[in-house]
C-alpha positions in Angstrom: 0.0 0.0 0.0 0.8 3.6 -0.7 1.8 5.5 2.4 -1.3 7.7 1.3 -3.4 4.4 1.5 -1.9 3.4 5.1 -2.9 7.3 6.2 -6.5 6.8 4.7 -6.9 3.4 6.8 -5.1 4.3 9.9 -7.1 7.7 10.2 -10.2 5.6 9.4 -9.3 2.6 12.5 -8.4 5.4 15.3 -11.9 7.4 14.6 -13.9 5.0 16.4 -11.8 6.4 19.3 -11.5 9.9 18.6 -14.4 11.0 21.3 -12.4 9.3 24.1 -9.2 9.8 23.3 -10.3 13.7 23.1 -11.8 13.3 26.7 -8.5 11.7 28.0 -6.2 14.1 26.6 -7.7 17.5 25.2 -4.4 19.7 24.7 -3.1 16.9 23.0 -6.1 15.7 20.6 -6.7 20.0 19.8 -3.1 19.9 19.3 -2.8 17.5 16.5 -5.6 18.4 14.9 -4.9 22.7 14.9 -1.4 21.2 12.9 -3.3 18.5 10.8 -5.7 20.6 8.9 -3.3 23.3 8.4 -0.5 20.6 7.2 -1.9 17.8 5.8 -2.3 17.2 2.4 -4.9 15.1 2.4 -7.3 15.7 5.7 -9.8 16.2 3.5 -10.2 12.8 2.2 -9.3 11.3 5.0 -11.8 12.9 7.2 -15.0 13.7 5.1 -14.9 10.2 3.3 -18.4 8.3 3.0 -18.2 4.6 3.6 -20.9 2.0 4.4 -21.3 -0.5 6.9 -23.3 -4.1 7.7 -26.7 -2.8 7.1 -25.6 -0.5 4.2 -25.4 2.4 7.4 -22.8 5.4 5.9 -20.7 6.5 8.0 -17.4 8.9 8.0 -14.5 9.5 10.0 -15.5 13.4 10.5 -18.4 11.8 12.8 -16.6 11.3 15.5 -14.2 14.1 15.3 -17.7 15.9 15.5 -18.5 14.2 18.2 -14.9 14.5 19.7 -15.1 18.4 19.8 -18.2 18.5 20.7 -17.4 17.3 23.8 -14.5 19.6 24.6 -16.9 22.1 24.2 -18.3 21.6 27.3 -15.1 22.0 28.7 -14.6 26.3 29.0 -10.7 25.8 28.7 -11.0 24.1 25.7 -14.3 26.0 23.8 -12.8 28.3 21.9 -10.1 26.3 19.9 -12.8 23.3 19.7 -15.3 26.0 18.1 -12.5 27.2 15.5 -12.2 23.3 14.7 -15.2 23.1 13.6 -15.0 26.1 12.0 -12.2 25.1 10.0 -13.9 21.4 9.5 -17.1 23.7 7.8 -14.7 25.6 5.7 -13.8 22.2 4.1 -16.9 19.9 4.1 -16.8 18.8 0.6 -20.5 17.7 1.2 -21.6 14.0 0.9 -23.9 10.9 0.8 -24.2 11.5 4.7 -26.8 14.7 5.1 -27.0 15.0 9.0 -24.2 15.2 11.4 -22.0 18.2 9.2 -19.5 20.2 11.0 -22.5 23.3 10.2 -24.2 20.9 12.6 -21.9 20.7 15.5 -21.5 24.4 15.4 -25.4 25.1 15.7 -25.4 22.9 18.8 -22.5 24.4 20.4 -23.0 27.8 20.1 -27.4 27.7 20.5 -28.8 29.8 22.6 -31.6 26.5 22.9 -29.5 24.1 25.1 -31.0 24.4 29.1 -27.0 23.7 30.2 -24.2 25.1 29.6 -20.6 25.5 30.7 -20.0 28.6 29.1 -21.0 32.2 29.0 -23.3 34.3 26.6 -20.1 36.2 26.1 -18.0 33.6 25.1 -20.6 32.4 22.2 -21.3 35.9 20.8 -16.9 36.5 21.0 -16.5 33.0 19.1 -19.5 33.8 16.4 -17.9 37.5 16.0 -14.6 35.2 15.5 -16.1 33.0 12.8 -16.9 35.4 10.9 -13.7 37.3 10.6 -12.0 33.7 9.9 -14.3 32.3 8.2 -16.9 34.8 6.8 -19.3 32.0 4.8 -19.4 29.6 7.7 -20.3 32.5 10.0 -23.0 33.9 7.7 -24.5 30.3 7.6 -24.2 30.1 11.4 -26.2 33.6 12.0 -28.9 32.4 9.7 -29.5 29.1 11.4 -29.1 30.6 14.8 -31.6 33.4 13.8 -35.4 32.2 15.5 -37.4 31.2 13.0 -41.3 31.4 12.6 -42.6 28.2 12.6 -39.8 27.5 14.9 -37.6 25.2 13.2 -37.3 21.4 14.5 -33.7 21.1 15.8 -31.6 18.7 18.0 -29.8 21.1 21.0 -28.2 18.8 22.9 -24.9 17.7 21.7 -22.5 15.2 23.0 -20.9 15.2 26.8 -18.1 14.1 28.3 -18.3 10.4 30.5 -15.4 10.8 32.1 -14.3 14.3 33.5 -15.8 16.4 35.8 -17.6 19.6 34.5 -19.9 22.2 35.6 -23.3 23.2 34.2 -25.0 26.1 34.5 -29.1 26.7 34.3 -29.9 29.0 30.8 -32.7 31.4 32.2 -34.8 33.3 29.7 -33.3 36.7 30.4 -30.2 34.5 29.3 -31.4 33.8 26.1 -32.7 37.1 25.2 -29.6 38.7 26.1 -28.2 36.5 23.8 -30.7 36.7 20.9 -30.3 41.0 21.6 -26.3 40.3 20.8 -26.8 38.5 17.8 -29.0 41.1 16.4 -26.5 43.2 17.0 -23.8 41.5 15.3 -26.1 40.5 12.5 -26.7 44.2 11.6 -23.0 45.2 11.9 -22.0 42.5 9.7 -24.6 43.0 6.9 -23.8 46.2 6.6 -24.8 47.0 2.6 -25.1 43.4 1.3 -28.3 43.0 -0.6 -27.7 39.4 -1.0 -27.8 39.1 3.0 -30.5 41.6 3.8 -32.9 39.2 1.8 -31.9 36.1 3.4 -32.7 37.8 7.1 -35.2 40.5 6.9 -38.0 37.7 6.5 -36.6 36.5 9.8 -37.6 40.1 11.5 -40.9 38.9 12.5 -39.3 36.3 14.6 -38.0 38.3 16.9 
């Protein structure tokens, strides 16, 4: 086998264990993975690559690093470089067979103001959208628009995946909590529209939401 095949199947074999071995050693797992997108040649392929199982289930090795940062994000030392993962994963999804569990997904979850725990502050979601969008300006404008309220309300899954081993503390969300948050994102929203047409139409049937 190629070295580039032997990459492909290793990745593949360890991300079965990616959402433990991120619980057991966080700076270590964020580590690797901050220098593997950036370095590696093929992280694409290896992570976002649509296989199928006994049952003719698909799944793909981003899955679990999904799952994997998702649970650091529970973790306040670790939210911010776990959100700008799955930033970066979102910047790359190439798509696929396998609709549900997207990075888009994972970053929904993690930064909703819908979830009735949490671990981290109002401040720190609104600083990491604001830092999506400078980084990443598509995923962030995606982000808004799904984190927008939306009338019907749309059907989504809030809670995302916790850690089983280490200790972490939650926090009730109160409603004055969430419309704190909901008055940020307006905000933000506004400042980053600014005179984009194209964006004015997407969110000003949203208004009545509000």
């Amino acid at each position: 086998k190629s070295i580039e095949d032997s990459e492909k199947d290793l990745f593949n074999k360890l991300s079965t264990f990616f959402p433990e071995l991120a619980e057991a050693s966080p700076e270590i797992f964020i580590n690797f993975f901050e220098l593997y997108l950036t370095h590696s040649l093929h992280s694409v392929e290896n992570i976002f690559r649509d296989g199928y199982q006994k049952g003719f289930r698909i799944s793909s090795p981003h899955v679990s690093l999904l799952w994997a940062f998702e649970k650091l994000c529970w973790f306040p030392d670790y939210y911010t470089r776990s959100v700008d993962l799955l930033s970066k994963l979102a910047s790359i999804d190439p798509g696929g067979t396998l609709q549900s569990n997207r990075p888009l997904d994972s970053l929904e979850k993690v930064l909703s103001r819908d979830l009735l725990e949490i671990t981290v502050s109002n401040d720190d979601k609104i600083f990491n959208i604001e830092r999506i969008l400078k980084k990443y300006p598509n995923v962030g404008w995606k982000i808004i628009i799904r984190l927008w309220p939306e009338v019907p309300a749309r059907n989504r899954f809030i809670d995302y995946h916790t850690p089983l081993y280490r200790y972490y503390h939650k926090s009730h969300v109160t409603h004055s909590d969430k419309d704190a948050y909901l008055n940020e994102l307006v905000d933000i929203t506004i400042k980053n529209v600014g005179c984009k047409l194209n964006q004015w139409v997407e969110i000003l049937p949203r208004i009545n939401s509000l």
